[in-house]
PASEBA-1860 file (N, C-alpha, C; in nm, 3 decimals):
! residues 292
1> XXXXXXXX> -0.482/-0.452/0.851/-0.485/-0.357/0.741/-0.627/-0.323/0.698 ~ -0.703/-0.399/0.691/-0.848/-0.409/0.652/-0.956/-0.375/0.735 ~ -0.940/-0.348/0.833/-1.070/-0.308/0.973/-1.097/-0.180/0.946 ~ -1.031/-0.078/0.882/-1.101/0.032/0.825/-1.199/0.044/0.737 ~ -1.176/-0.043/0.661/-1.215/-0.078/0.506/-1.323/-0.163/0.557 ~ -1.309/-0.268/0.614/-1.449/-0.373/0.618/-1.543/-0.279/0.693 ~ -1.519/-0.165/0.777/-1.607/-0.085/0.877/-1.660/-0.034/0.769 ~ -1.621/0.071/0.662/-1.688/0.095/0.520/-1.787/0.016/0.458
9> XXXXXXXX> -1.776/-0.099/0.455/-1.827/-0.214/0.397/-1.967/-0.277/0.506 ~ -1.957/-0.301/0.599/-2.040/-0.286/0.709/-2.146/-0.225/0.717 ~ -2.082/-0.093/0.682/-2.191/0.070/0.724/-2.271/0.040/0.608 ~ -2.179/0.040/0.456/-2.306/0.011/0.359/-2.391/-0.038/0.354 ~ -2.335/-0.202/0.384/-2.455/-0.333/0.378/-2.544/-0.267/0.547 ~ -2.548/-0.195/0.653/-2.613/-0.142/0.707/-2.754/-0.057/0.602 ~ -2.703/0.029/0.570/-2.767/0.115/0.502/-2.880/0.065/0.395 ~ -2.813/-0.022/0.306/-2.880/-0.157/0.239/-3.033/-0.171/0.300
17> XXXXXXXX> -2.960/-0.237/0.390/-3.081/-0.341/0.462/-3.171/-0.258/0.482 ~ -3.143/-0.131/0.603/-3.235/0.004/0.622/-3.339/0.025/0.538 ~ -3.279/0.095/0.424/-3.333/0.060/0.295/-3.453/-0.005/0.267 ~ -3.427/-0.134/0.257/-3.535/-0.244/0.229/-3.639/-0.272/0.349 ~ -3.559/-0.276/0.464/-3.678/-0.286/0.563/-3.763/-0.199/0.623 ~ -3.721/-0.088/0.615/-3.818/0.043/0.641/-3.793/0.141/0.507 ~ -3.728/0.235/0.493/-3.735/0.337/0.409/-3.565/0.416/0.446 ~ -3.615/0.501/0.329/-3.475/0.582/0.241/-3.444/0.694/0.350
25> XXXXXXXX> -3.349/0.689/0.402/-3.311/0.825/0.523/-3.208/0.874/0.443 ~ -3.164/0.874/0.347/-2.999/0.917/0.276/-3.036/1.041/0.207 ~ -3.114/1.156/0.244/-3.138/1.267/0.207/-3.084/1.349/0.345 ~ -3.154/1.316/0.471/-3.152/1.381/0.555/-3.020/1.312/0.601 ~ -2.938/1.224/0.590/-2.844/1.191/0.642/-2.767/1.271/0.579 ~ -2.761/1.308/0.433/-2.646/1.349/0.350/-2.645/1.511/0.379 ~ -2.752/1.590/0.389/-2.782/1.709/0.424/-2.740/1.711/0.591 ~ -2.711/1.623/0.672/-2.648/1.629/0.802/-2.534/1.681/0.790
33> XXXXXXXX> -2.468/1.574/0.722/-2.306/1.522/0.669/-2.239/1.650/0.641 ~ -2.315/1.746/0.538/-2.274/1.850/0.437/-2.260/1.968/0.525 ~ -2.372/1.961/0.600/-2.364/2.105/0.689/-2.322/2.143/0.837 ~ -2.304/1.955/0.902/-2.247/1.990/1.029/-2.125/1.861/1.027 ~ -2.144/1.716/0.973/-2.035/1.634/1.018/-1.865/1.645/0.953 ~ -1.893/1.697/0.796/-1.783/1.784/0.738/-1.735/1.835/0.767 ~ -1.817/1.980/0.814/-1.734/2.060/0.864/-1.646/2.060/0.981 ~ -1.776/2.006/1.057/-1.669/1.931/1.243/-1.536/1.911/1.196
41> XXXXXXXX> -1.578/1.770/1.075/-1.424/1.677/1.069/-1.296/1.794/1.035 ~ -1.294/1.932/0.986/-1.240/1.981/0.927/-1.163/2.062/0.987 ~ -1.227/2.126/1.084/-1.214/2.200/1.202/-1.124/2.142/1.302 ~ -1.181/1.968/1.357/-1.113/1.884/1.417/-0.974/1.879/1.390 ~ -0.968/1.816/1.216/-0.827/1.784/1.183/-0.735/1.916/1.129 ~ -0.804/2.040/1.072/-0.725/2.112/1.043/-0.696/2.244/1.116 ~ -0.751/2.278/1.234/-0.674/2.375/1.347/-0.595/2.330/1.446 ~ -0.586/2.224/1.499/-0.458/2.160/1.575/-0.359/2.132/1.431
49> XXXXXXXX> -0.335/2.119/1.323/-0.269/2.056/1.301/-0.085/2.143/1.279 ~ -0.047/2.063/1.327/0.141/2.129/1.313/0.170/2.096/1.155 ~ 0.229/2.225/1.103/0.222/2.221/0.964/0.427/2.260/0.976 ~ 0.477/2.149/0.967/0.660/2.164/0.890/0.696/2.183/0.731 ~ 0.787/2.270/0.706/0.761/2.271/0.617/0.824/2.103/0.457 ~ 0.900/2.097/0.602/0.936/1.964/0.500/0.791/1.845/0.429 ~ 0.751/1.832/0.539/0.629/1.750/0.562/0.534/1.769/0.426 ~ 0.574/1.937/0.358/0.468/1.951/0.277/0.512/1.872/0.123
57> XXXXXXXX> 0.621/1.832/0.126/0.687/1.783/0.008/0.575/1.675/-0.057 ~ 0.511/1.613/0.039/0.341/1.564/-0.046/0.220/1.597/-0.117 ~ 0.263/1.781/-0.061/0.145/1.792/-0.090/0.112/1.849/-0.274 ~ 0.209/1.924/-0.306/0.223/1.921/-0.464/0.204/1.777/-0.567 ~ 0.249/1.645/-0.499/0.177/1.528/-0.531/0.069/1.503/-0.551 ~ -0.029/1.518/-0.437/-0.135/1.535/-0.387/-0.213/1.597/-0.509 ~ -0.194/1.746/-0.544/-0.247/1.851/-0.642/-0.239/1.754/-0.764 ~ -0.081/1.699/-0.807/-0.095/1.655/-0.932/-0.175/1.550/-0.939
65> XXXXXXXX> -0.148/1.461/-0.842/-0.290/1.349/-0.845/-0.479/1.371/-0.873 ~ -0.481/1.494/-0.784/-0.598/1.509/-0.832/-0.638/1.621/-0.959 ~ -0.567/1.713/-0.977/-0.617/1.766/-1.166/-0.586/1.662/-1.255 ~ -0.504/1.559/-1.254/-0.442/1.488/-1.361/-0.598/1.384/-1.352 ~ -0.625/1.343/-1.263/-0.754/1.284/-1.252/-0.938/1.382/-1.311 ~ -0.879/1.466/-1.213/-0.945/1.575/-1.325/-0.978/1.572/-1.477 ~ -0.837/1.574/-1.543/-0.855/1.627/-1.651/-0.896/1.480/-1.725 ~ -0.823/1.328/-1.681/-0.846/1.251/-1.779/-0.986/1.212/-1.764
73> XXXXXXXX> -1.071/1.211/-1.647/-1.212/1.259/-1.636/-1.308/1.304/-1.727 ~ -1.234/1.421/-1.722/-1.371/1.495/-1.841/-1.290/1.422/-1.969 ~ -1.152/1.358/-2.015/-1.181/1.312/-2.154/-1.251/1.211/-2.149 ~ -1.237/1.105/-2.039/-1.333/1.005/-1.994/-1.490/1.018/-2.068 ~ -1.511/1.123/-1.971/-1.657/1.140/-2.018/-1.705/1.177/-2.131 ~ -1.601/1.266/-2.201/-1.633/1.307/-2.349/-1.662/1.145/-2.424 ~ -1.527/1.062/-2.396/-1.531/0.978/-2.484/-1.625/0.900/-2.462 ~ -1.699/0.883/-2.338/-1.871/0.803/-2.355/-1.954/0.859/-2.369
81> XXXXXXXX> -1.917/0.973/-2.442/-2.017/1.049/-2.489/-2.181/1.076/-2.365 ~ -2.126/1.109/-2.223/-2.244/1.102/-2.130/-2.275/1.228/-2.113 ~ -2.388/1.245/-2.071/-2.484/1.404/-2.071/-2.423/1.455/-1.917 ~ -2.443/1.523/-1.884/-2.348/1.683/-1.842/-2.370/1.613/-1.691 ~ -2.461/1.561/-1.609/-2.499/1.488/-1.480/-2.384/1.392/-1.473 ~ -2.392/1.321/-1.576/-2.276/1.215/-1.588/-2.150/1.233/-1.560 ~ -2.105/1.320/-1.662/-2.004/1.393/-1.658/-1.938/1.440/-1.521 ~ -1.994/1.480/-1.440/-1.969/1.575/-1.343/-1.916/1.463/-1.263
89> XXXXXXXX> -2.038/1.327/-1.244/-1.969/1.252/-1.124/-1.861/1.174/-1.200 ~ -1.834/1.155/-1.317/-1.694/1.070/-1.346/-1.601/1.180/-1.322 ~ -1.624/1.289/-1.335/-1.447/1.377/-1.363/-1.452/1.407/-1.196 ~ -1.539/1.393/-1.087/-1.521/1.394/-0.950/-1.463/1.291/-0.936 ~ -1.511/1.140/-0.984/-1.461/1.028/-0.908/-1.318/0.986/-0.963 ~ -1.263/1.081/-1.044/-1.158/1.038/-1.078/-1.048/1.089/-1.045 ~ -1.097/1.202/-0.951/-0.989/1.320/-0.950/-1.002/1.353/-0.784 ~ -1.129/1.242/-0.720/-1.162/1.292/-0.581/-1.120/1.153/-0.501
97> XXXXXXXX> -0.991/1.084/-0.423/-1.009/0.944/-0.382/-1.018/0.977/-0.212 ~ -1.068/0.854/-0.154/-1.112/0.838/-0.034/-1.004/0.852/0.050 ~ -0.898/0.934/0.079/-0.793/0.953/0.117/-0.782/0.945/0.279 ~ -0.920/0.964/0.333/-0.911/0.968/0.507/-0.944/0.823/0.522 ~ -1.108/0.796/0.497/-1.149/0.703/0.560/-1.149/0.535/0.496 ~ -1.097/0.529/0.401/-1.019/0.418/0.362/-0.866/0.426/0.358 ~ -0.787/0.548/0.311/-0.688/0.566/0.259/-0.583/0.581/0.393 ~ -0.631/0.614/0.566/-0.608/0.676/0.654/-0.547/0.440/0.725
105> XXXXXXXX> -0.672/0.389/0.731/-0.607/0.247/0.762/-0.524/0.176/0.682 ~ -0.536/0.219/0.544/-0.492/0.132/0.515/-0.279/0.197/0.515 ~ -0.296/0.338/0.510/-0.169/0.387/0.536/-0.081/0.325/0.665 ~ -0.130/0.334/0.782/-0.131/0.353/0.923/-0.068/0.146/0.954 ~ -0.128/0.078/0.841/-0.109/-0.039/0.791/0.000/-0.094/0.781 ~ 0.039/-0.046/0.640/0.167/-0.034/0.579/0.279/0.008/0.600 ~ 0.254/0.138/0.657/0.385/0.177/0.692/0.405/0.272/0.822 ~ 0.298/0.228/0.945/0.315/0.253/1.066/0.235/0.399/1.080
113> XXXXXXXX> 0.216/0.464/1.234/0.154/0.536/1.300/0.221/0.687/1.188 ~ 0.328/0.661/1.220/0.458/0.794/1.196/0.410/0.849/1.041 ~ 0.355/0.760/0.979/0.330/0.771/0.837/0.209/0.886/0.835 ~ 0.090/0.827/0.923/-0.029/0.962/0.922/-0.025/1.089/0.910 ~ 0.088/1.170/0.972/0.127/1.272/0.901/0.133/1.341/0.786 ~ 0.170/1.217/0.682/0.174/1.257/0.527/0.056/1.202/0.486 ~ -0.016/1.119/0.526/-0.159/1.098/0.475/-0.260/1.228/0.515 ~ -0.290/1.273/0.639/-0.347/1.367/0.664/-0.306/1.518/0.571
121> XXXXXXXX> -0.156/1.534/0.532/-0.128/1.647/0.472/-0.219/1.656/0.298 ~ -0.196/1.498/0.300/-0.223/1.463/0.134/-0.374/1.450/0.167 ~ -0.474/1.432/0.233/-0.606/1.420/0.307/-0.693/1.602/0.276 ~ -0.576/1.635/0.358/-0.645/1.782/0.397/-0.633/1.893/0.303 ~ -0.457/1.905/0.265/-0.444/1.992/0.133/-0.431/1.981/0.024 ~ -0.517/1.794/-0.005/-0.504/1.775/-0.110/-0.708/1.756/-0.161 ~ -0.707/1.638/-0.076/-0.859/1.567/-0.134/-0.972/1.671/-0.076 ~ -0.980/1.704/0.037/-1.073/1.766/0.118/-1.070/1.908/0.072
129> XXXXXXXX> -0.977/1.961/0.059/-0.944/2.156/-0.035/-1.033/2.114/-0.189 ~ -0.936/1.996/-0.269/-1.003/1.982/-0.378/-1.154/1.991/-0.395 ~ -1.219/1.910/-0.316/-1.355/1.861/-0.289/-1.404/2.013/-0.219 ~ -1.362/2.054/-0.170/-1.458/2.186/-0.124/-1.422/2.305/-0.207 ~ -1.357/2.350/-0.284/-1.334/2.448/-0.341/-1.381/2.360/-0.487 ~ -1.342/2.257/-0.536/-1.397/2.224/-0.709/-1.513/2.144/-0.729 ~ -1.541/2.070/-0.603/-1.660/1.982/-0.583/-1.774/2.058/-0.627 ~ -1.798/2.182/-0.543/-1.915/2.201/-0.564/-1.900/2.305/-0.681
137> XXXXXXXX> -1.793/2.314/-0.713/-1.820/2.393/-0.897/-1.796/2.304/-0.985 ~ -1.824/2.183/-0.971/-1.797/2.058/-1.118/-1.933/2.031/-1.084 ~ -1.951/2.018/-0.967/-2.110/1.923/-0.954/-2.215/2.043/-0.958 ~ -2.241/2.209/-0.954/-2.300/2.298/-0.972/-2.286/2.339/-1.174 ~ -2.198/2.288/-1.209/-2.209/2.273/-1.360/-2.251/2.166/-1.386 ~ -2.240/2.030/-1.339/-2.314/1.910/-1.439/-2.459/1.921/-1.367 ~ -2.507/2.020/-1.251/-2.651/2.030/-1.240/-2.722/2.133/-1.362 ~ -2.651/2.199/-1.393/-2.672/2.300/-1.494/-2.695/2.413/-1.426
145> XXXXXXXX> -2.667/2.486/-1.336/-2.670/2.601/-1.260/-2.539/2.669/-1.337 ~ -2.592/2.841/-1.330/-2.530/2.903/-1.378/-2.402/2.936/-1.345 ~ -2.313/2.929/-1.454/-2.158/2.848/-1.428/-2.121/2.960/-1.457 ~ -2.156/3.124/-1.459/-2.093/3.222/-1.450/-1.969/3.221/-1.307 ~ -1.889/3.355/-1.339/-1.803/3.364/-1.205/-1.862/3.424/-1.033 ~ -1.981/3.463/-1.111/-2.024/3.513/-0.963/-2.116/3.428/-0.904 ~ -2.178/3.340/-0.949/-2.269/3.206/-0.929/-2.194/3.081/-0.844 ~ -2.013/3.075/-0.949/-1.964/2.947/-0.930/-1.886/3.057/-0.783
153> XXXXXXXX> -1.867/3.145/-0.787/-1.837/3.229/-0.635/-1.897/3.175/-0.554 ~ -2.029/3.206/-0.561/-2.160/3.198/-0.447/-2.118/3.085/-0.411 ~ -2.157/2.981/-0.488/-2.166/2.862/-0.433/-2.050/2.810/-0.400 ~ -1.927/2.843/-0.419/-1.803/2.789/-0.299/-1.818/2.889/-0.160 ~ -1.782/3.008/-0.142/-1.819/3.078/-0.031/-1.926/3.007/0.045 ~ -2.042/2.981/0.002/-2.138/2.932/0.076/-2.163/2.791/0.128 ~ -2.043/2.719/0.052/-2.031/2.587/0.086/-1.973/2.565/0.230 ~ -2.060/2.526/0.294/-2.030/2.491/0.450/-1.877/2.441/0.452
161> XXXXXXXX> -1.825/2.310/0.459/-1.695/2.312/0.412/-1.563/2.371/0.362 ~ -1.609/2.462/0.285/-1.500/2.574/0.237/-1.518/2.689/0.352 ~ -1.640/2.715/0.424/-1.688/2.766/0.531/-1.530/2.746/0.649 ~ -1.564/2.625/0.685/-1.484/2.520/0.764/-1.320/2.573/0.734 ~ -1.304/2.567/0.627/-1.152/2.542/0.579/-1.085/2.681/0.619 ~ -1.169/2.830/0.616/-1.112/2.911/0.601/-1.103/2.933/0.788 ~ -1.226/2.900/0.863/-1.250/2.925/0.994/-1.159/2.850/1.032 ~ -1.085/2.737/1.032/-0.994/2.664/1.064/-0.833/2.791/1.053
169> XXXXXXXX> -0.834/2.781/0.975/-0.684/2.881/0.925/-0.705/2.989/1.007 ~ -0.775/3.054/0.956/-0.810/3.197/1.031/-0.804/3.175/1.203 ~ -0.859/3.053/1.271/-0.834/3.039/1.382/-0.723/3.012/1.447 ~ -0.635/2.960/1.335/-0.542/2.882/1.439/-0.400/2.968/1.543 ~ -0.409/3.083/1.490/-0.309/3.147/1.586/-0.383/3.149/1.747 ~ -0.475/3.115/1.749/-0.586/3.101/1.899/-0.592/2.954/1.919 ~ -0.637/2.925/2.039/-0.641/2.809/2.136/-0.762/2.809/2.104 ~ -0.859/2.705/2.073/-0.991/2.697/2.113/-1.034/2.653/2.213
177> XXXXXXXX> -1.164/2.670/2.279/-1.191/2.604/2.438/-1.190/2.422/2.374 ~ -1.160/2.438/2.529/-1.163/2.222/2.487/-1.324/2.187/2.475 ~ -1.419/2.228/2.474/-1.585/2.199/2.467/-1.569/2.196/2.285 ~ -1.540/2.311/2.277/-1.523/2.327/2.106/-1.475/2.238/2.066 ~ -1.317/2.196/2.044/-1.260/2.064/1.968/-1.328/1.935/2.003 ~ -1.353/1.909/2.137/-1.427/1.804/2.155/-1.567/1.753/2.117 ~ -1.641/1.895/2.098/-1.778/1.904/2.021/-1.765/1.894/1.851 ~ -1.650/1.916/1.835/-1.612/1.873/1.701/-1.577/1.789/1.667
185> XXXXXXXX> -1.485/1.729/1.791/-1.496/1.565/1.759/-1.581/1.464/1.754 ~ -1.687/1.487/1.852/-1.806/1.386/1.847/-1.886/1.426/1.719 ~ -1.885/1.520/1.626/-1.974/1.554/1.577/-1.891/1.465/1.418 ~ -1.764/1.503/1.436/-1.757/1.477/1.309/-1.708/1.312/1.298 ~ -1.716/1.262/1.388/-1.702/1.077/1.414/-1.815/1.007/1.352 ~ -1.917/1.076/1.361/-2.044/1.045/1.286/-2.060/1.048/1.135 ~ -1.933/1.152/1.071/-1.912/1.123/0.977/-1.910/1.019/0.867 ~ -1.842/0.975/0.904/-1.814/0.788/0.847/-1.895/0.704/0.844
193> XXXXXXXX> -1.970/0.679/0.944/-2.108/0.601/0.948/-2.230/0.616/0.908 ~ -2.255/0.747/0.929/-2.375/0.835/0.889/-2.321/0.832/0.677 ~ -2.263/0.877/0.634/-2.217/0.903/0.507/-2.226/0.794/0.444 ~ -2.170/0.681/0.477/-2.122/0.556/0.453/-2.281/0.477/0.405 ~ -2.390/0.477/0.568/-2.506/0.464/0.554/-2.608/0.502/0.459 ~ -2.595/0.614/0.422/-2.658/0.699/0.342/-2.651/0.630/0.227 ~ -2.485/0.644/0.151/-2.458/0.540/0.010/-2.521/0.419/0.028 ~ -2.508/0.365/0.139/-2.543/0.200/0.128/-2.719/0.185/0.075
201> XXXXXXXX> -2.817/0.338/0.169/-2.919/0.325/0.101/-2.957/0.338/-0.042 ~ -2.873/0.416/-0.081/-2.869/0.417/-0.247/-2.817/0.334/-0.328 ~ -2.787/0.233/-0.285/-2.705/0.090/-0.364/-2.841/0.029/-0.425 ~ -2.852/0.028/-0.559/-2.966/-0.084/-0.589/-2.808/-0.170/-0.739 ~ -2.825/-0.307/-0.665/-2.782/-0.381/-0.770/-2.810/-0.428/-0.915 ~ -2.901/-0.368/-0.926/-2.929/-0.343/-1.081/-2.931/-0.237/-1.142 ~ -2.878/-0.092/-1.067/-2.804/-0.006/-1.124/-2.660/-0.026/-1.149 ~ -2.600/-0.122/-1.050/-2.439/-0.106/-1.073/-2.411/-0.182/-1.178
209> XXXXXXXX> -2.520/-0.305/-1.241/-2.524/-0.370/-1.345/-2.523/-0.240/-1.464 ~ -2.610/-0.197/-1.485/-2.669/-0.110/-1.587/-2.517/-0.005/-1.622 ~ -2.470/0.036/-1.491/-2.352/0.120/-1.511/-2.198/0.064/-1.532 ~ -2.221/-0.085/-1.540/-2.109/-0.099/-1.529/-1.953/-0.085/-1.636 ~ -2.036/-0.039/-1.715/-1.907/-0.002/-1.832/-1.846/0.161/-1.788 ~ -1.955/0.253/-1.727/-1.851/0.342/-1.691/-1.816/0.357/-1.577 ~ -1.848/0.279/-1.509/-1.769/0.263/-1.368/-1.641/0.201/-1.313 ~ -1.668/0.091/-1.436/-1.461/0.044/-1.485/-1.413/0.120/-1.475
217> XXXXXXXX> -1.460/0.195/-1.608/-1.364/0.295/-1.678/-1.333/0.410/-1.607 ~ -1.404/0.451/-1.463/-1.382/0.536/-1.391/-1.255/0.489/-1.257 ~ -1.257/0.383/-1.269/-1.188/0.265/-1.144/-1.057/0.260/-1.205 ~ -1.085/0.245/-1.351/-0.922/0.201/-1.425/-0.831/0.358/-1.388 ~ -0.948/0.491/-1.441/-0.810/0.571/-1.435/-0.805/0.613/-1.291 ~ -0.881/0.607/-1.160/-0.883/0.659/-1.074/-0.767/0.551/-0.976 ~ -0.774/0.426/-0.970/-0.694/0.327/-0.924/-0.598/0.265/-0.994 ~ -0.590/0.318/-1.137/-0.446/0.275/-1.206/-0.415/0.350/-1.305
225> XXXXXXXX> -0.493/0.445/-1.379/-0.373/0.605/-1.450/-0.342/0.641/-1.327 ~ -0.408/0.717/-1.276/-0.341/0.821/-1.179/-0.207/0.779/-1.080 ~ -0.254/0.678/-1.015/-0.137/0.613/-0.948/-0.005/0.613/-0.988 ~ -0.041/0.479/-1.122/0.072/0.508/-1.198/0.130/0.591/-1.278 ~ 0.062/0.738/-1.310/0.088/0.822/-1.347/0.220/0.912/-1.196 ~ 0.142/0.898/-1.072/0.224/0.949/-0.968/0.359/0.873/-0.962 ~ 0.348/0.751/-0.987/0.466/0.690/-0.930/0.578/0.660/-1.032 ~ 0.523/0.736/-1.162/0.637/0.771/-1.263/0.688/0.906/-1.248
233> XXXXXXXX> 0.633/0.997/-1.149/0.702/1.132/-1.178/0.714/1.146/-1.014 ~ 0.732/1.037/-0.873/0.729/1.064/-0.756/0.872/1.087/-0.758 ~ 0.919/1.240/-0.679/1.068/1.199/-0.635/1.096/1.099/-0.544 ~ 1.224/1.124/-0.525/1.295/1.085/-0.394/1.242/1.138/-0.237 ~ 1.142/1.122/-0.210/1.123/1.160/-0.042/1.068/1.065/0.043 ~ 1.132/0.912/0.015/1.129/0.875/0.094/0.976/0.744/0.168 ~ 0.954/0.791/0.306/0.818/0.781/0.350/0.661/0.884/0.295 ~ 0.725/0.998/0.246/0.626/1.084/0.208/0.564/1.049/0.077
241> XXXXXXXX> 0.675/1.010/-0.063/0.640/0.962/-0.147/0.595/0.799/-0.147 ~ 0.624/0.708/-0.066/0.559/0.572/-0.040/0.374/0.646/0.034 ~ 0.375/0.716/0.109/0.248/0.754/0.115/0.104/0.790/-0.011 ~ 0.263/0.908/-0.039/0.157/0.950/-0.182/0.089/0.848/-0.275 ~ 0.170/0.745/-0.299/0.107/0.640/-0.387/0.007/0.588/-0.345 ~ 0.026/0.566/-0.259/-0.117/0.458/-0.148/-0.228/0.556/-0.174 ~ -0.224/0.656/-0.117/-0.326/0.779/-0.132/-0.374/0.773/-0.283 ~ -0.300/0.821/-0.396/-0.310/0.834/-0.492/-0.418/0.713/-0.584
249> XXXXXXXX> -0.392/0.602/-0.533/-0.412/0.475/-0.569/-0.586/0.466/-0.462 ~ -0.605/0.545/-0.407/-0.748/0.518/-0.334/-0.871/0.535/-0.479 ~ -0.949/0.438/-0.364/-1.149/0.459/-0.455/-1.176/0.571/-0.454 ~ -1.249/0.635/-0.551/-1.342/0.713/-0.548/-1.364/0.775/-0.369 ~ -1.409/0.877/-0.335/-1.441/0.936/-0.217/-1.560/0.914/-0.199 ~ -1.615/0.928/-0.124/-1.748/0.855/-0.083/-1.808/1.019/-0.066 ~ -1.782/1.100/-0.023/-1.854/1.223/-0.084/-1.880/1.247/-0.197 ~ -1.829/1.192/-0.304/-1.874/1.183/-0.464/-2.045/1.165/-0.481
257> XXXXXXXX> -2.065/1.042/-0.404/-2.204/1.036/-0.396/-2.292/1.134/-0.324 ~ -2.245/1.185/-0.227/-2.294/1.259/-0.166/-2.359/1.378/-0.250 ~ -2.199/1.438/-0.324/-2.258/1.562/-0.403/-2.380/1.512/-0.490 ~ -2.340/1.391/-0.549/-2.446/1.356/-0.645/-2.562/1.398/-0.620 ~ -2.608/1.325/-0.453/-2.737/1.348/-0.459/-2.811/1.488/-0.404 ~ -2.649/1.581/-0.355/-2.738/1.673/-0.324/-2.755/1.764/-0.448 ~ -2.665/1.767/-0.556/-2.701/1.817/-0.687/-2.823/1.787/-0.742 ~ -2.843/1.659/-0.737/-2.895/1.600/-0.889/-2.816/1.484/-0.961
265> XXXXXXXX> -2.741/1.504/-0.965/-2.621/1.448/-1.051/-2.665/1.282/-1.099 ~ -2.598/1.152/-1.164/-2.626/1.113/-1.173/-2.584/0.964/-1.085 ~ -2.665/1.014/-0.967/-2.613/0.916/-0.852/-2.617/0.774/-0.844 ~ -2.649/0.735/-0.922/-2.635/0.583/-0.989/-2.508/0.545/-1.009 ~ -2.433/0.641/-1.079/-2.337/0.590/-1.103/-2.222/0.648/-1.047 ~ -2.260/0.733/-0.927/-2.196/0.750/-0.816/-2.156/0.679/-0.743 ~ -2.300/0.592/-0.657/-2.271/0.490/-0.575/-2.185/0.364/-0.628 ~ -2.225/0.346/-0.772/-2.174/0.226/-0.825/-1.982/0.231/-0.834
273> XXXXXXXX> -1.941/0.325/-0.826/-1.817/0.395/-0.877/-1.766/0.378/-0.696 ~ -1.844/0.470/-0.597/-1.804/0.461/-0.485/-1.796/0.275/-0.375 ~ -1.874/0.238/-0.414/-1.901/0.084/-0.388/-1.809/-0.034/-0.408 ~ -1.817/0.005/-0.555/-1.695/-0.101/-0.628/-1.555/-0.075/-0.623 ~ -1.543/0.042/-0.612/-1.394/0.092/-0.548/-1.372/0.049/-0.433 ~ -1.438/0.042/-0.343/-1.436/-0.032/-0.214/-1.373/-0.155/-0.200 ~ -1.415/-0.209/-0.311/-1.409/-0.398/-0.295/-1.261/-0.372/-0.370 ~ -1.207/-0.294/-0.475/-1.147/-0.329/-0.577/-1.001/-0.257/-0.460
281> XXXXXXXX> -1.035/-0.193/-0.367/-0.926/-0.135/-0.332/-0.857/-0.245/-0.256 ~ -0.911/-0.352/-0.211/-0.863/-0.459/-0.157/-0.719/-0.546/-0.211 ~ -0.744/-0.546/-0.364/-0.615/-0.607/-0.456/-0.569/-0.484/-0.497 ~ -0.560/-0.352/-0.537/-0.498/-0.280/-0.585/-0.439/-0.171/-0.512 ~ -0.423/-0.189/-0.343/-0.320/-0.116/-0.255/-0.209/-0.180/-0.234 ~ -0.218/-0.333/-0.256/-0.171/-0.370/-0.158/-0.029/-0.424/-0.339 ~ -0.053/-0.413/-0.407/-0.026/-0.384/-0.524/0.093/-0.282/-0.552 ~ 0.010/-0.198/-0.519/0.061/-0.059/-0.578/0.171/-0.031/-0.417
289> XXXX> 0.190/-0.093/-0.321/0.247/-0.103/-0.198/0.396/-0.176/-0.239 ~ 0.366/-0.244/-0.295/0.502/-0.339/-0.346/0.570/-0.281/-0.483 ~ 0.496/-0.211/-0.549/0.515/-0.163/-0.619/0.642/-0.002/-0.625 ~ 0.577/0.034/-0.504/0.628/0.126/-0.452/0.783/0.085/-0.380
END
């Protein structure tokens, strides 16, 4: 169940060390990530993919999981009264969870191969749409960039990713050459490690000290409102709704940090939020699994 998750854990304490023994690469890694390993991954998983329509019965879950995270977010943040940088990465990390690359083993885990289906649906039209269409208009407002409609336009259109999402759709009545998917696969495998690395260089343990009162408080509603908010209003479907919870119940996304730092934002308590979710997801899947 855990070899996904400790590979997460790995890459960080990689990145760490990097870090300390030579110098900070998590600029140019994260500016990789944003403009070519994203998008790959996106392309990869979302133009092959066979879309039934039953299958989608997750994905309205999915939505409510992440505005409901959303919204208790920004009260979150109101109520610690944090300045507008702040803001941005709690109402992301609460409303954005790691749904592929933690959320993808530990599914595949629990309740077999057959299950990935509804993780990837809840992955793609849930966390990854969210994150590219609101990501970069929550994190382009807590930078303080102009949050008009033709500004917060620009900057989704131009977001490589949302780039991705539409070239994906738009393609898929076509075959792509096999050089293409396969160049998209190697490209976006790098994803995970490269991303992962990056956070790990930005880990200093006496920021996650300094942050640690709102990084609870970002963990409590992101790994236990929301969840249990889903699994009081999940219907009856079965394997799809035993998915949703697991999903629902993930850390923080590890692109959270990412935006942080390519905003501005206040990436301190990004990493600290993305990090500790890591460790904490260990007792609270397996939880919310039995629960289910």
């Amino acid at each position: 169940m855990f070899e996904g998750v400790f590979l997460i854990f790995c890459f960080l304490i990689i990145g760490y060390f990097i870090k300390i023994a030579h110098k900070d690469y998590s600029d140019a890694l994260i500016h990789f990530c944003i403009f070519v390993a994203f998008p790959a991954l996106i392309l990869e998983k979302l133009h092959p993919l066979k879309i039934n329509i039953s299958d989608l019965s997750i994905v309205p879950i999915a939505i409510f999981s992440i505005i409901l995270g959303f919204f208790v977010g920004f009260l979150l943040s109101r109520a610690l009264k944090l300045q507008r940088a702040s803001s941005a990465v709690v109402i992301m990390a609460c409303g954005l969870g790691n749904t592929s690359f933690v959320g993808f083993p530990f599914v595949e885990a629990l309740y077999g191969d057959e299950a990935l289906a509804y993780a990837l649906l809840f992955d793609q039209f849930g966390s990854f749409l969210a994150l590219s269409i609101f990501g970069s208009i929550i994190a382009a407002w807590g930078a303080g960039e102009r949050s008009n409609a033709k500004s917060l336009a620009k900057n989704l259109i131009l977001f490589p990713p949302f780039i991705a999402i539409l070239l994906s759709l738009a393609l898929k009545p076509f075959e792509l050459a096999d050089f293409v998917m396969i160049g998209a696969g190697k490209l976006s495998a790098t994803l995970l490690p490269l991303v992962s690395i990056a956070v790990g260089m930005k880990i200093e343990l006496k920021h996650i000290k300094e942050n640690i009162t709102a990084t609870t408080a970002v963990l409590v509603v992101k790994m236990g409102v929301v969840p249990l908010a889903v699994l009081a209003v999940l219907p009856p479907f079965g394997l799809a709704s035993k998915v949703a919870l697991i999903e629902a119940a993930m850390p923080p996304m590890v692109m959270v940090a990412v935006f942080a730092v390519r905003y501005g934002l206040d990436e301190k308590l990004a990493v600290s939020c993305v990090a500790l979710g890591i460790f904490a997801s260990f007792a609270v899947v397996p939880l919310f699994y039995y629960l289910g």
